[in-house]
C-alpha positions as a LaTeX table, in Angstrom:
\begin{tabular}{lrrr}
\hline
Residue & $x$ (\AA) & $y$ (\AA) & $z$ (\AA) \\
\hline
Unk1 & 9.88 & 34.21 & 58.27 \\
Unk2 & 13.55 & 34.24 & 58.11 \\
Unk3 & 15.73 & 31.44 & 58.32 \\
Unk4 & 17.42 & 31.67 & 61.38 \\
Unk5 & 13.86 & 31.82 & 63.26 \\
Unk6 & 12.51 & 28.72 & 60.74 \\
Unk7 & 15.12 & 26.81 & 62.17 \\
Unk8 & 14.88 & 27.88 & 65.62 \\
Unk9 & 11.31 & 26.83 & 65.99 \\
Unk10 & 12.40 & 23.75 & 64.27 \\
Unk11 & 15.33 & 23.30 & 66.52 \\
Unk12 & 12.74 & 24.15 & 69.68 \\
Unk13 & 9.91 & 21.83 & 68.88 \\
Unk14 & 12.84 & 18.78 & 68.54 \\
Unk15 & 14.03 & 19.73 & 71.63 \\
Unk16 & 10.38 & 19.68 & 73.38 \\
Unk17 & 9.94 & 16.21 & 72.04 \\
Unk18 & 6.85 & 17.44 & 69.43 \\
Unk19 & 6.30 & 16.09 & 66.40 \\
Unk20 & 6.47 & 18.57 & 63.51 \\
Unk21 & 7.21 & 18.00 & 59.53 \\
Unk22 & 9.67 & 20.68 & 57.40 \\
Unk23 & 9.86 & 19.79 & 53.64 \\
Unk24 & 10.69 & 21.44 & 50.24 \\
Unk25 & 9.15 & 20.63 & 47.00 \\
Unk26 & 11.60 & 19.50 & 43.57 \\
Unk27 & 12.52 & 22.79 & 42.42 \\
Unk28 & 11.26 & 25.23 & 44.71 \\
Unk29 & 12.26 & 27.62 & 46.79 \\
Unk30 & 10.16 & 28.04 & 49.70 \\
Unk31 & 10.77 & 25.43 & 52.90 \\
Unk32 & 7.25 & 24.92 & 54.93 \\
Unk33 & 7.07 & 23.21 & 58.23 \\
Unk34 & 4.10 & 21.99 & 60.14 \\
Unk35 & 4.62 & 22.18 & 64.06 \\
Unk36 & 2.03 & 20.17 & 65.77 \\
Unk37 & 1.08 & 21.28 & 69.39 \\
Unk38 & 0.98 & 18.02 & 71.43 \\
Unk39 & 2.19 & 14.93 & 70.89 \\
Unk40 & $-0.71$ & 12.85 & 70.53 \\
Unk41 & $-0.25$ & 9.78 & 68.07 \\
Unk42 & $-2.58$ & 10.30 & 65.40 \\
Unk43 & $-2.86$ & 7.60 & 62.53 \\
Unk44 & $-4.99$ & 8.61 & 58.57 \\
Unk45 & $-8.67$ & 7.44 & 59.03 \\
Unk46 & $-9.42$ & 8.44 & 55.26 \\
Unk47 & $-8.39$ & 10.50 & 52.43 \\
Unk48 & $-10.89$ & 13.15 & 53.12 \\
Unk49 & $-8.50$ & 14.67 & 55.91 \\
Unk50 & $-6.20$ & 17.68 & 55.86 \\
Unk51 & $-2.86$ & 17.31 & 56.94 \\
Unk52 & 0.77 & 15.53 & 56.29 \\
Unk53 & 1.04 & 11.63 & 56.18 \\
Unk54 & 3.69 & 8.99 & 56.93 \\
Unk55 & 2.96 & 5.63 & 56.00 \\
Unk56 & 5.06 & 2.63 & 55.88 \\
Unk57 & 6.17 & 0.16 & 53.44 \\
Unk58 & 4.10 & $-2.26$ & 54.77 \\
Unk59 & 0.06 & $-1.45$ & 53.42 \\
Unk60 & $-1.31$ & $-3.45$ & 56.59 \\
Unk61 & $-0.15$ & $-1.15$ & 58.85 \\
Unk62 & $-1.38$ & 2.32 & 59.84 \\
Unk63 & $-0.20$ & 5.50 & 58.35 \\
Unk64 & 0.67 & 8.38 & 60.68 \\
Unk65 & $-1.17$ & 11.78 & 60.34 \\
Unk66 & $-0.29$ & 15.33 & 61.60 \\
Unk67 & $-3.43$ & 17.24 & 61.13 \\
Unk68 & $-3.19$ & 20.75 & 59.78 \\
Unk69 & $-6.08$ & 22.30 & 61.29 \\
Unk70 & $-4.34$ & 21.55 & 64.95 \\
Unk71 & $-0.79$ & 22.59 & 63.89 \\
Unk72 & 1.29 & 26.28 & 63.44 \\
Unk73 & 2.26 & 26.38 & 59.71 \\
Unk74 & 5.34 & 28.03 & 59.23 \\
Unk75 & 7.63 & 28.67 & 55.66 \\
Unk76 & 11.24 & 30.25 & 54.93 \\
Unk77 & 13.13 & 30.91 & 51.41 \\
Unk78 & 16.11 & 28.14 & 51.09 \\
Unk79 & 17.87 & 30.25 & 49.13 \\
Unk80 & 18.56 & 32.35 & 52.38 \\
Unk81 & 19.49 & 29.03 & 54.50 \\
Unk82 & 22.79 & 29.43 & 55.70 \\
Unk83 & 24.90 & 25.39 & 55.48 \\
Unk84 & 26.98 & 24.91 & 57.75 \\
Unk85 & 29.40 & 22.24 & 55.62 \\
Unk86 & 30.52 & 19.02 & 57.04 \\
Unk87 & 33.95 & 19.60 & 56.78 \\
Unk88 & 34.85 & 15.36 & 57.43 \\
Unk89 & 33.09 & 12.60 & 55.53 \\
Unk90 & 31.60 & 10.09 & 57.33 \\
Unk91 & 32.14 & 6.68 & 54.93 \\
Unk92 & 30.33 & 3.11 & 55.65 \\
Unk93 & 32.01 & 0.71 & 56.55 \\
Unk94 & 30.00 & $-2.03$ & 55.31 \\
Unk95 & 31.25 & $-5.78$ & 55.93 \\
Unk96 & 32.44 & $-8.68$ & 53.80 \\
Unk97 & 29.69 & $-10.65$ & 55.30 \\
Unk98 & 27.01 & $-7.97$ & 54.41 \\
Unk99 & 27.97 & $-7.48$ & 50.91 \\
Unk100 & 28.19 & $-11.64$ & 50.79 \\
Unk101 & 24.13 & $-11.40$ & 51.99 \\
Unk102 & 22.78 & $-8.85$ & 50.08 \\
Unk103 & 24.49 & $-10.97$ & 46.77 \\
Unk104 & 22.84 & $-14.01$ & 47.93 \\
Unk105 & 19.95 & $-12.02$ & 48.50 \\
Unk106 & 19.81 & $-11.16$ & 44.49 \\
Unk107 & 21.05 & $-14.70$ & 43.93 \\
Unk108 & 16.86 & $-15.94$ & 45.17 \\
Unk109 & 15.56 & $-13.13$ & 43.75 \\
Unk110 & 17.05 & $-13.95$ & 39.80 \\
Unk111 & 16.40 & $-17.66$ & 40.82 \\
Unk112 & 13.27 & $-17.13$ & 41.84 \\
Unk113 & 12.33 & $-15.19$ & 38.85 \\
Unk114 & 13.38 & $-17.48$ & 36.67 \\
Unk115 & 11.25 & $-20.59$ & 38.11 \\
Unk116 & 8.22 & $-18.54$ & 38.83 \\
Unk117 & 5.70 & $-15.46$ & 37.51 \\
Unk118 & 7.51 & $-13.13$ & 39.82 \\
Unk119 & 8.80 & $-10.86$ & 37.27 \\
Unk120 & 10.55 & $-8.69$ & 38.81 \\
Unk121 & 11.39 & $-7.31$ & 42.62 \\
Unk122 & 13.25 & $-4.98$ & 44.61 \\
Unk123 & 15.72 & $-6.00$ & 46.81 \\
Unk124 & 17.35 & $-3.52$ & 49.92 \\
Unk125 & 19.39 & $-2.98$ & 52.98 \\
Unk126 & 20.40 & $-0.95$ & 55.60 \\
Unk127 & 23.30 & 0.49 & 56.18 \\
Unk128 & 24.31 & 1.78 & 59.99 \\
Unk129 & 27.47 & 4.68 & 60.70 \\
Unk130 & 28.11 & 5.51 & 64.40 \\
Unk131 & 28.24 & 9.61 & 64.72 \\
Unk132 & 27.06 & 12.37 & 66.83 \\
Unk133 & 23.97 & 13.34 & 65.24 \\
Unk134 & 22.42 & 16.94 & 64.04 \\
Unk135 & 19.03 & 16.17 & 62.50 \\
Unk136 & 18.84 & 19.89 & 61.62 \\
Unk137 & 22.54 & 20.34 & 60.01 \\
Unk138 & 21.62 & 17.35 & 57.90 \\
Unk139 & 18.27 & 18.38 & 56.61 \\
Unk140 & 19.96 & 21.90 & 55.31 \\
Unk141 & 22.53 & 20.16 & 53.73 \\
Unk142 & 19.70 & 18.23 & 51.61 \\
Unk143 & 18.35 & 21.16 & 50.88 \\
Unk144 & 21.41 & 22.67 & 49.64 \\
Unk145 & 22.87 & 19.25 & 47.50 \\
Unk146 & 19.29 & 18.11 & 45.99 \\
Unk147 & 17.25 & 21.27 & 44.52 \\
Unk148 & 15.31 & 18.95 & 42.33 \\
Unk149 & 14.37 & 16.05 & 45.25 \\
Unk150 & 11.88 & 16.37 & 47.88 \\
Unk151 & 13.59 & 16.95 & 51.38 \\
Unk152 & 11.97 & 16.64 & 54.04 \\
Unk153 & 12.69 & 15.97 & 57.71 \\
Unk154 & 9.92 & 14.22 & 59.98 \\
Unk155 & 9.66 & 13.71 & 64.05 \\
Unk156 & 7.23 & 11.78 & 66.41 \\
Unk157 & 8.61 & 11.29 & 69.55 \\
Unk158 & 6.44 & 7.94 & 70.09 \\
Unk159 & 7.69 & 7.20 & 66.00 \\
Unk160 & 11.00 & 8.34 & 65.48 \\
Unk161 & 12.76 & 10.84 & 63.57 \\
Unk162 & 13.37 & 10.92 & 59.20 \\
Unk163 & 14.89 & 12.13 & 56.70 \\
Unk164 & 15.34 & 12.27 & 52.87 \\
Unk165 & 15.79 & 13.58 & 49.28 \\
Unk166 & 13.77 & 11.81 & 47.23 \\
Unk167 & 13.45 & 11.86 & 43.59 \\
Unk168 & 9.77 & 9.65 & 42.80 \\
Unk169 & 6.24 & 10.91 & 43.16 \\
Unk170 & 4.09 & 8.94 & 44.23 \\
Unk171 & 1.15 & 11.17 & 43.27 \\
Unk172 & 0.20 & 14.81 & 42.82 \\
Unk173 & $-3.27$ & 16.28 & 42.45 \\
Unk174 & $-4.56$ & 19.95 & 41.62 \\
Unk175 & $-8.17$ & 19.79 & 41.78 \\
Unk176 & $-9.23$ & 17.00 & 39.45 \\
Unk177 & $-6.02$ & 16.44 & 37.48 \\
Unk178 & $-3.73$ & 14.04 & 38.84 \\
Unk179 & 0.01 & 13.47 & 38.20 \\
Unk180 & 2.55 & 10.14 & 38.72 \\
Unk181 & 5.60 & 8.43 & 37.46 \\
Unk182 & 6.96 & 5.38 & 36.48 \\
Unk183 & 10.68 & 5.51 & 37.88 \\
Unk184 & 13.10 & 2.51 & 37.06 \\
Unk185 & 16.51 & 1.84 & 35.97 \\
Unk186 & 19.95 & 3.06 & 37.74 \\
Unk187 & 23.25 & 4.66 & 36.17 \\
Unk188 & 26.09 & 6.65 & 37.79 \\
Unk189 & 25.93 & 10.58 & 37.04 \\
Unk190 & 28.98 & 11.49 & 35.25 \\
Unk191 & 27.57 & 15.13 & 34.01 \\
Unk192 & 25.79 & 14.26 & 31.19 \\
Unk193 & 22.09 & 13.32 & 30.91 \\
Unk194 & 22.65 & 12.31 & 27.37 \\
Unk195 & 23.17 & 8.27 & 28.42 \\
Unk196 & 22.65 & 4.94 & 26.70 \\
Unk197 & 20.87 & 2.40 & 28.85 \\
Unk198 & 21.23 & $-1.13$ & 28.59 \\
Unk199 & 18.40 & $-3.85$ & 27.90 \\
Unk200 & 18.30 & $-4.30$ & 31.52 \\
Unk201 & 17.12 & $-0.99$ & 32.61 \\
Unk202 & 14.89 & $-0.57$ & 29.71 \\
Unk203 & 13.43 & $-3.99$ & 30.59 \\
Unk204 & 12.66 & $-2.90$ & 34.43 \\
Unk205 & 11.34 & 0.70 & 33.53 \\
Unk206 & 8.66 & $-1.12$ & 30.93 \\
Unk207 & 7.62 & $-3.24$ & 33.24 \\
Unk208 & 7.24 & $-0.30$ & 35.93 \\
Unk209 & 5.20 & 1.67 & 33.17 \\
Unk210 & 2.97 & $-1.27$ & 32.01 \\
Unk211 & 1.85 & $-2.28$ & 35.53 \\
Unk212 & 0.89 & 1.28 & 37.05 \\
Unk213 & $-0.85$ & 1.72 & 33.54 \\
Unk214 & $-2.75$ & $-1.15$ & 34.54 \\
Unk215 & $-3.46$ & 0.06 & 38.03 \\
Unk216 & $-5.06$ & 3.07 & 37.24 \\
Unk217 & $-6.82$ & 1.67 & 34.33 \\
Unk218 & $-8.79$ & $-0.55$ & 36.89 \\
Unk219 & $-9.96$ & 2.52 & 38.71 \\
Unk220 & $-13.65$ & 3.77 & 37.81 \\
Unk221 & $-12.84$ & 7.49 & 38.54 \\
Unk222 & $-10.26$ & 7.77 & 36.34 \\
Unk223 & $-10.24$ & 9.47 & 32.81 \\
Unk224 & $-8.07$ & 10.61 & 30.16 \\
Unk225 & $-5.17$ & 8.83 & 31.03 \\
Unk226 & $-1.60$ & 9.85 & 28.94 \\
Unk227 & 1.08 & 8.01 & 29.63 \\
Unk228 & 4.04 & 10.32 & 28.64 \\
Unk229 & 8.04 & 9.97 & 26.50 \\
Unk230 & 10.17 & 8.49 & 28.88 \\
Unk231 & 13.37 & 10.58 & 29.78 \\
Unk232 & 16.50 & 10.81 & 31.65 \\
Unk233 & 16.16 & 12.36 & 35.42 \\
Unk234 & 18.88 & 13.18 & 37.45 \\
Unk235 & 18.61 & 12.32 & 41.31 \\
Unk236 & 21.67 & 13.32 & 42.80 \\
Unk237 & 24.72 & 11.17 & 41.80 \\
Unk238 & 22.44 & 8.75 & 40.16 \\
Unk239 & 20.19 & 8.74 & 36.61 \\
Unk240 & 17.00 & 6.85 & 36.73 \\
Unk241 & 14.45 & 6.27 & 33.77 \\
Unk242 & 11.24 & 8.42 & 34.24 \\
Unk243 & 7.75 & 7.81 & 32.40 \\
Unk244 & 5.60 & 11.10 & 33.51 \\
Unk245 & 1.78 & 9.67 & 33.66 \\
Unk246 & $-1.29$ & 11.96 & 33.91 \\
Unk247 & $-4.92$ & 12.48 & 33.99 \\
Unk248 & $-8.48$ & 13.83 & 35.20 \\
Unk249 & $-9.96$ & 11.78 & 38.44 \\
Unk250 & $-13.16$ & 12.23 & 40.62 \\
Unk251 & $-12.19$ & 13.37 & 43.86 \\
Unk252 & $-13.88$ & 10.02 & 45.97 \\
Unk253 & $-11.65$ & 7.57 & 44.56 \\
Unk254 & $-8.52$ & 9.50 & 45.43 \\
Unk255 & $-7.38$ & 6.76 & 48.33 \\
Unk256 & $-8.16$ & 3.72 & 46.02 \\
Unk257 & $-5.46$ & 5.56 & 43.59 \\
Unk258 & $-3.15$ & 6.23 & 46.26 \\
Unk259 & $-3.76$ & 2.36 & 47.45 \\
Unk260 & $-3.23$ & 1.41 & 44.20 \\
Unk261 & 0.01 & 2.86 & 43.72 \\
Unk262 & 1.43 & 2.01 & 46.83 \\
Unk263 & 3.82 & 0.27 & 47.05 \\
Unk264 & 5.38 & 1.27 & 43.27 \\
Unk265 & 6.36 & $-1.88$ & 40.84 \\
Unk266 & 9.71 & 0.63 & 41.81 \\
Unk267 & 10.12 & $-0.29$ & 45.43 \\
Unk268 & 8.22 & $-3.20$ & 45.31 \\
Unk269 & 8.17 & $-5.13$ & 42.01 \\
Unk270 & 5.40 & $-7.78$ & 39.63 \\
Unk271 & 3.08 & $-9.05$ & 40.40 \\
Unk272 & 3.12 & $-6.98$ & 43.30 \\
Unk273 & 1.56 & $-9.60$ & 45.86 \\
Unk274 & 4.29 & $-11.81$ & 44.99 \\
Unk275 & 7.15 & $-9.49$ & 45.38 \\
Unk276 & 6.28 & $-8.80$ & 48.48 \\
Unk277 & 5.86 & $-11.41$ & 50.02 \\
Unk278 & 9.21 & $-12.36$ & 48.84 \\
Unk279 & 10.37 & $-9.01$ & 50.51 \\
Unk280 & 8.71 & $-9.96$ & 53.63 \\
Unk281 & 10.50 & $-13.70$ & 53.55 \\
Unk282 & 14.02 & $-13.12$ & 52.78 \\
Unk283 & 15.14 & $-9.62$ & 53.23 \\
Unk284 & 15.89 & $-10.43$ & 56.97 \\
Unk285 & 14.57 & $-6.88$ & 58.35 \\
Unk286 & 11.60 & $-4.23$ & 58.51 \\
Unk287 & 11.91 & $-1.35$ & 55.63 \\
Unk288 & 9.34 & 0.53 & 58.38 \\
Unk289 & 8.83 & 3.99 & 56.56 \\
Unk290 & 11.48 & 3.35 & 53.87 \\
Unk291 & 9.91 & 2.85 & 50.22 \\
Unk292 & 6.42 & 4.38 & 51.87 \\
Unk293 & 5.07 & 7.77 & 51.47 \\
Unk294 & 4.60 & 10.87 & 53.34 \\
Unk295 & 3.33 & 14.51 & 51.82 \\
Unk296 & 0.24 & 16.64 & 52.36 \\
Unk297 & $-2.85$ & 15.46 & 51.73 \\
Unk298 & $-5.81$ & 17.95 & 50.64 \\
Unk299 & $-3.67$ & 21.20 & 51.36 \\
Unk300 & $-5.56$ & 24.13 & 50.00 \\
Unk301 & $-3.59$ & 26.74 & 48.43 \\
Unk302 & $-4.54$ & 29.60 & 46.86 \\
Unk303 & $-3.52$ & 30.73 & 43.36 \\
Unk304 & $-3.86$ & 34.29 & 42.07 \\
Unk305 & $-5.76$ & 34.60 & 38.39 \\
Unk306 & $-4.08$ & 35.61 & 35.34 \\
Unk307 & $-2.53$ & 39.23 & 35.97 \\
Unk308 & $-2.52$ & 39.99 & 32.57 \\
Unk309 & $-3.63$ & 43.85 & 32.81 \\
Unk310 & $-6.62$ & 43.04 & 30.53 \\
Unk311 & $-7.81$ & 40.81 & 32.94 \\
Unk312 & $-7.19$ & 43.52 & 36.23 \\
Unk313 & $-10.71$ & 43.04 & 37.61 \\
Unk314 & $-10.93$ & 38.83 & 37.75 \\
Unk315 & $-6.93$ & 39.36 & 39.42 \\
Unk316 & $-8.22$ & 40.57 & 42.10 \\
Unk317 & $-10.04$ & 37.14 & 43.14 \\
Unk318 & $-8.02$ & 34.18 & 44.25 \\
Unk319 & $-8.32$ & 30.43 & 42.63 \\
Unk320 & $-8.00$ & 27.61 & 46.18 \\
Unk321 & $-7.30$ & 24.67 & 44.96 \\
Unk322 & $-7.43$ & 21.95 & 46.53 \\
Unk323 & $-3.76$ & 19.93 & 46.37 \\
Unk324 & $-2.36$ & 16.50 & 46.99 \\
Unk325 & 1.29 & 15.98 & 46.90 \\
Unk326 & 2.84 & 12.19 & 48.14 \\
Unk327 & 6.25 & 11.10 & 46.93 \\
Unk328 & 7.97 & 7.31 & 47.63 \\
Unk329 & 9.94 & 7.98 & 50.79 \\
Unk330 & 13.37 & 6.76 & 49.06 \\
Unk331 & 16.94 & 8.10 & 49.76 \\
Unk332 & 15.92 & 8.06 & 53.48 \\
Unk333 & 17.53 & 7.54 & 56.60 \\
Unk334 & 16.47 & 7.65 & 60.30 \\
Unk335 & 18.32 & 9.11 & 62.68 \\
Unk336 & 18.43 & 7.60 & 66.39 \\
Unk337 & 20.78 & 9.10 & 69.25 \\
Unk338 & 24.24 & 7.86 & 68.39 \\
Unk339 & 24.21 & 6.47 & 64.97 \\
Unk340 & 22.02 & 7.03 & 61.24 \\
Unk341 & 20.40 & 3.95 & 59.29 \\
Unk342 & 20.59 & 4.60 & 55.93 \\
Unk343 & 18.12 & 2.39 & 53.20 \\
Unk344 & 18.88 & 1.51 & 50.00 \\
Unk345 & 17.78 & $-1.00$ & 47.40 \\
Unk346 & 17.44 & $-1.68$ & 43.74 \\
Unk347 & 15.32 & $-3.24$ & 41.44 \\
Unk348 & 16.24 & $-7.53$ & 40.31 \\
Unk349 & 15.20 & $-8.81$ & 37.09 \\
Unk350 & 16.24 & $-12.00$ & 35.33 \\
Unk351 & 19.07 & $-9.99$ & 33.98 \\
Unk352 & 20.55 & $-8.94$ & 36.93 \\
Unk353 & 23.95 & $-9.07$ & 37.84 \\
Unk354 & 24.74 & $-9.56$ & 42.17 \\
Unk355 & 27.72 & $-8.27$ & 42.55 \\
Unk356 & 26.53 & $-4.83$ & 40.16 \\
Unk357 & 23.66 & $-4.40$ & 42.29 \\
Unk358 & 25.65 & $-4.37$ & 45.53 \\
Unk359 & 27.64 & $-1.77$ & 43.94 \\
Unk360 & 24.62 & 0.37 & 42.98 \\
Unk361 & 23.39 & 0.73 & 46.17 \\
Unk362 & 26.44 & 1.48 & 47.53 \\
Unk363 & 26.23 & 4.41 & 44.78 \\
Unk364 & 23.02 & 5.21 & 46.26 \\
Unk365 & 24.37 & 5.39 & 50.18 \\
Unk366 & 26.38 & 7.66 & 49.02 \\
Unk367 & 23.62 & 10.31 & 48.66 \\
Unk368 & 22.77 & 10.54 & 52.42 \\
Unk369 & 26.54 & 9.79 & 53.13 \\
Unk370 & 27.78 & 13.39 & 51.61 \\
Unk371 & 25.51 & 14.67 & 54.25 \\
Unk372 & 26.55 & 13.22 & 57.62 \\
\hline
\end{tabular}
């Protein structure tokens, strides 16, 4: 489909008040959507279901699910998306008294990390701007600033509307292989991946590393686990630490993974339990969807065999594959009628400085700010 009709329907199913889904993979080209034909609030009764999920920060409550089989699936090429650019910034204009919070805020986390087993946790806020809104505008303009991220932008009528760039995995399956990430640490991009990090960041993506190690060690299903080198990754204006961790699973214990690895040591912190309850207690709002996950769960897609010419006759039959692809719903904001929430956070250790981290999430704002 071309893109002027993609974003038509897009534009058309917003305007109905249906809920739909259009997202783009890191470092691909095509742009699917999912259009869902009524708007019937459906929540994930288990991981054997088809379809794209939304679930919040919070593990207690229930993740939203647009089934596939119900739905029009739809797909463009974003490298024929025409942006139309913003051609005025909008800026935050965040207060004394906020930035005085969210330092106290890291004040009790350090504290607390010092006098307790809480080893680490990560802290966040939101950030409001006032502005006539264009949901659509601002989801091309992801696509068009972060190839490498997972954009997306997500509408219930009875939920809200979403949308985000964001650079962590939660998981990704192909058949019986499985994929993750430990993601940790936070430097400015200043056009060089070759960086030094500090003790600090080093310290944090370890930790990150050791516990989902642990996690998926504890699952039965799980085999041939390789945890990877760890490496520089750009995500937008930011670098964060990455640890790329792998391995074969039996398809039954998929949603004891996924509940294993939600929420990440990354948006979360260790011991888990303990950071969030922490979270919970003193970060004085609800992250809703923020530092959840949404993706396609079970999508089959079909691969074509090796086209070697040798190999002519098997080419002509298709591989389906059966494919699971969630990533942490971070560098996210939600759009209401007159004004955009943007949520950021970072990760506290005992090292942490508060007046740093306020500054490194105003870094982060800045992703979703170059697009409003």
């Amino acid at each position: 489909m071309n893109s002027l009709d993609f974003f038509e329907k897009i534009q058309a199913q917003l305007q109905e008040k249906l809920p739909f889904v259009a997202y783009r993979h890191p470092n691909e080209t095509e742009v699917l959507a999912q259009l869902q034909e009524n708007s019937t609030l459906e929540f994930l009764e288990d991981f054997t279901q088809k379809g794209f999920i939304f679930a919040p920060f919070d593990s207690s409550k229930k993740t939203v699910f647009f089934d596939s089989a119900s739905a029009e699936i739809i797909s463009t090429a974003s490298s024929a998306i025409e942006v139309e650019e913003n051609t005025e910034t909008k800026s935050f204009q965040s207060t004394l008294q906020e930035k005085t919070f969210h330092e106290k805020l890291v004040s009790k986390g350090i504290q607390k990390i010092k006098t307790s087993t809480l080893k680490k946790v990560v802290l966040s806020r939101a950030e409001q701007i006032i502005t006539a809104t264009n949901s659509i505008n601002y989801f091309k303009r992801l696509l068009k600033k972060y190839p490498t991220a997972f954009v997306y932008v997500w509408y219930h009528p009875s939920v809200g509307l979403w949308l985000g760039a964001t650079p962590e995995t939660l998981l990704k399956t192909e058949q019986n292989s499985f994929k993750t990430m430990a993601l940790a640490g936070t430097k400015a991009f200043e056009g060089n991946l070759d960086v030094e990090w500090g003790a600090k960041e080093k310290e944090e993506q370890a930790l990150v590393t050791e516990s989902i190690q642990a996690d998926l060690e504890s699952v039965n299903g799980i085999e041939k686990l390789i945890i990877g080198e760890t490496q520089t990754h750009q995500a937008g204006n930011v670098l964060h630490l990455k640890t790329p961790i792998s391995g074969i699973f039996q398809q039954e214990f998929l949603g004891e993974i996924v509940q294993k690895l939600h929420p990440t040591p990354a948006v979360c912190g260790l011991p888990k339990e303990e950071a969030k309850n922490f979270i919970k207690a003193e970060e004085n709002y609800d992250r809703s969807f923020y530092t959840g996950y949404l993706g396609e769960l079970n999508r089959k897609v079909e691969k074509t065999r090796n086209p070697r010419r040798k190999n002519v006759e098997n080419s002509a039959y298709n591989l389906v594959q059966n494919q699971t692809n969630l990533y942490v719903n971070l560098r996210c904001m939600q759009v209401l009628e007159k004004k955009v929430i943007v949520y950021v956070g970072g990760g506290i250790t005992a090292s942490s400085n508060p007046t740093a981290e306020w500054e490194e999430t105003v870094k982060k704002a800045e992703t979703m700010q170059k697009v409003l």
